[in-house]
N, C-alpha and C positions, 0 to 999 in steps of 0.2 A: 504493500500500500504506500507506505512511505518511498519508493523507489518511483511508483508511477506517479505521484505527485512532485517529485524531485521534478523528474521526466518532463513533467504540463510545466512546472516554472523557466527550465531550461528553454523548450519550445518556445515559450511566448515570449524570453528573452531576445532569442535569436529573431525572433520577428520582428523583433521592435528594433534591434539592430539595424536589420539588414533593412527595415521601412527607412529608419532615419538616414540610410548609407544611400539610399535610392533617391532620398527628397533631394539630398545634398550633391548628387551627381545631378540629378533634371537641376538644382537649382545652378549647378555651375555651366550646365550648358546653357542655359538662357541667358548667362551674363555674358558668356561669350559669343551668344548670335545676337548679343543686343548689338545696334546700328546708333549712331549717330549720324547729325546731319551737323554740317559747317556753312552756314553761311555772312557772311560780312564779319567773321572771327569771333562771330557766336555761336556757338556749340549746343546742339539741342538733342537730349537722350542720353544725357552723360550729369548724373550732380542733380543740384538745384532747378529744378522746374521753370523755366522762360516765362515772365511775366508779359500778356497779351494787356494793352490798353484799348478797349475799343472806340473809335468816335462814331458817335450816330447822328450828330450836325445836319442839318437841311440846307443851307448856304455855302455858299465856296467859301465864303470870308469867313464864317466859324466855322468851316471844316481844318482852313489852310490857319488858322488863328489855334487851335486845337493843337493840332501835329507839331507848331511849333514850341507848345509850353511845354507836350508830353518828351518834346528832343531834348528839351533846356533839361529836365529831370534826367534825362539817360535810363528812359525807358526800352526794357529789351528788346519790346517787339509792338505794334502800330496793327491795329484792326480798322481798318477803312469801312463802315458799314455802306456799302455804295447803295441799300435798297432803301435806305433814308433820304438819298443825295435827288434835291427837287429837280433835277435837271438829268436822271438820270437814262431817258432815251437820247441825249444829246450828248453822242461821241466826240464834238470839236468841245463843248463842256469840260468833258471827262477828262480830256485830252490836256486841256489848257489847268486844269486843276492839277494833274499830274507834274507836267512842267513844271508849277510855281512852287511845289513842296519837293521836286527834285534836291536842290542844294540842303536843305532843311534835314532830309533824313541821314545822308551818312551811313554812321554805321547801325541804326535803328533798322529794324526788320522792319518789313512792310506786307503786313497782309490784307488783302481785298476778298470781303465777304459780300456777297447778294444774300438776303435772307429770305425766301416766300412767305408770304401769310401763315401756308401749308404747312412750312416747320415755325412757327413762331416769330416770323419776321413782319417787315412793311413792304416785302414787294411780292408785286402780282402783275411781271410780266409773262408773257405765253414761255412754253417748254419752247419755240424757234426763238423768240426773242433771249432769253434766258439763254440759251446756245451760243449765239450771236457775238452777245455780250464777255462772255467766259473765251470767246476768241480773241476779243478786237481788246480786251486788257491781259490775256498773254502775249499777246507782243509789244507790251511796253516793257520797257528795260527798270523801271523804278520800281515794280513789283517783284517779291520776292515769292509771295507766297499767293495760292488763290484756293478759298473755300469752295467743294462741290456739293453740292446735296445728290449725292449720286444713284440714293432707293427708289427714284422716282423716274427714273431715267432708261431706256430700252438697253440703247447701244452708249451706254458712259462711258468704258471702255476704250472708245476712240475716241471719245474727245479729250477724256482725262491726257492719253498718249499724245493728242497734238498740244497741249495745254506745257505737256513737259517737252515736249519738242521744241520748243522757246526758250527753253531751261528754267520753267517755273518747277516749283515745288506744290505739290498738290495735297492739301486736306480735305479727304471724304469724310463728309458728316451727316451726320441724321439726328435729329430733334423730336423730343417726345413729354411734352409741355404740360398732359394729361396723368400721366400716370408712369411708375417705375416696372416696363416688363417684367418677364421671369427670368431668370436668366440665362435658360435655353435659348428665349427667343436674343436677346444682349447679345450672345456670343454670335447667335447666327448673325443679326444686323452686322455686328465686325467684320465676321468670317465673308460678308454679300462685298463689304468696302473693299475687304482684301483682294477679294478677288476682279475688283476695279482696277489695280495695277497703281494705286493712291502709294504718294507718300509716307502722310501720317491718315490713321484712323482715330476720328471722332465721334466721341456717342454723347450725347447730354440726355438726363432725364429727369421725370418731376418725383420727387417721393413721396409718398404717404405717411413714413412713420420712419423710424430708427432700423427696421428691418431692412426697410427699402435700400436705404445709405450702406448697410453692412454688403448688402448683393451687387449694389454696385462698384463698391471696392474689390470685392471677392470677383466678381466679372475680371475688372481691371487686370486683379494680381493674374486670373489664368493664360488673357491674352497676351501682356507683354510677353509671356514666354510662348504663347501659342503661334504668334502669329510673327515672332520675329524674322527676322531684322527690321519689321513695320514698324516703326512709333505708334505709341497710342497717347489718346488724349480724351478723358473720359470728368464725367462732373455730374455729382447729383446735385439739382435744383434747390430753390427753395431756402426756407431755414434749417432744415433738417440737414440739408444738403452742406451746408457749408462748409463740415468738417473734410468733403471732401475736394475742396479747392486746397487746402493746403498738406495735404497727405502724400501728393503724386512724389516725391521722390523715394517712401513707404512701398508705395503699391503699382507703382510704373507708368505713370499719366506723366508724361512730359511737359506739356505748354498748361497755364492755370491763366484763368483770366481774371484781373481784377480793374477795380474803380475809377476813375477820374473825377468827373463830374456828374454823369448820366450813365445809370448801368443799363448793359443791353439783354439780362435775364436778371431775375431773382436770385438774389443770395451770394452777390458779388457783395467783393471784400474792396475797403479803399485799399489802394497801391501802395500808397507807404505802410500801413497796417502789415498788408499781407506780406510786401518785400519783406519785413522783421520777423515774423514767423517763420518765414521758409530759412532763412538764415539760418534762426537759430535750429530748426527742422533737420538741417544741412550740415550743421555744426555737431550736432548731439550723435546724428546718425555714423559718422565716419570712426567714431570711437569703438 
């Protein structure tokens, strides 16, 4: 008796070994299919999480009055909301507003989002115009970065591939303003992006409770290793949500968005706030 109980403690040791020996090999190879992305000698996927500022301005003079105070801070990275922008079927507009914040950015990343009503935004041009559009601003050179909404899309795939044809960088993303999926369905919305041929993959969603928030950290933690060398970038909504704008270097969400003046989702953090948290986030973690 006391041999075969010896026996059951030995077993259940060794499993727990050889579990922990297993977690710690998947977890070494995900750090080493993890990717980084380098652009203007900021480094994204490596450390401290890239803070995104967005402007959602309706004028060129408070958009271009905007970009330049977030420059003066030495902001990492620059969200253009273009589905705010009142002039925004007008390409000689867009055109001449790029121009003038050209000198201004530097070494500031620069990303250009359209947002649909559909995912939680202010615009509500057609799927051709919305095409169009994701063309005629990949070929400008002061763009670094361009947001897709790509669930919505037949053949995104090619356009995503002419978008980086320009040498942009592409963020596939999907918004879900209603409620926090399950997160069979999370993984699969990634797993649809990934297979867009995207950059980085984005999920945002809305929570309901502290359950909601736990699931999508847990989402986060499986895909940075599932889906690497893909960057991810994920954020639960809301108030509940907030814990996870400042977590991504914990659980593998890369870019975090935070405040200015005007947030462009619930349960955005002000920029200097959040900058001090990921620090010290960044600081504690490397011990």
């Amino acid at each position: 008796m006391h041999i075969l109980i010896y026996n059951e403690i030995y077993v259940n040791h060794l499993k727990e070994v050889f579990s922990s020996y297993i977690l710690r090999i998947l977890n070494w190879a995900g750090e080493k299919m993890k990717q980084s992305i380098k652009v203007k000698e900021k480094r994204i996927g490596s450390g401290k999480p890239i803070i995104c500022v967005p402007v959602i301005k309706c004028t060129q003079s408070d958009i271009v009055s905007e970009i330049k105070s977030l420059c003066k801070k030495e902001i990492d990275m620059i969200e253009w909301r273009i589905d705010f922008f009142e002039s925004i079927k007008d390409y000689g507009k867009i055109k001449g507003l790029l121009n003038e914040v050209e000198g201004i950015l530097k070494g500031t990343l620069f990303l250009v989002t359209y947002r649909s009503t559909y995912q939680g935004g202010n615009g509500n041009l057609s799927e051709n115009e919305y095409r169009n559009l994701l063309l005629y601003l990949a070929e400008n050179k002061k763009i670094d970065f361009l947001d897709v909404e790509c669930l919505q899309w037949n053949e995104v795939k090619k356009e995503i591939n002419q978008i980086q044809a320009y040498g942009k960088r592409v963020i596939a993303s999907h918004h879900n303003f209603q409620k926090t999926p399950s997160e069979e369905e999370m993984l699969l919305y990634l797993e649809e992006m990934n297979q867009s041929g995207a950059d980085i993959l984005k999920l945002a969603v809305m929570p309901q409770n502290n359950e909601d928030v736990l699931s999508l950290l847990k989402v986060t933690d499986i895909a940075q290793r599932r889906f690497a060398p893909k960057l991810i970038v994920t954020m639960s909504m809301g108030k509940y949500g907030m814990v996870s704008r400042i977590l991504g270097e914990i659980y593998g969400s890369v870019i975090t968005f935070g405040l200015n003046e005007t947030a462009s989702a619930p349960g955005q953090i002000p920029y200097d706030k959040l900058n001090k948290m990921l620090e010290m986030i960044h600081e504690f973690s490397k011990e």
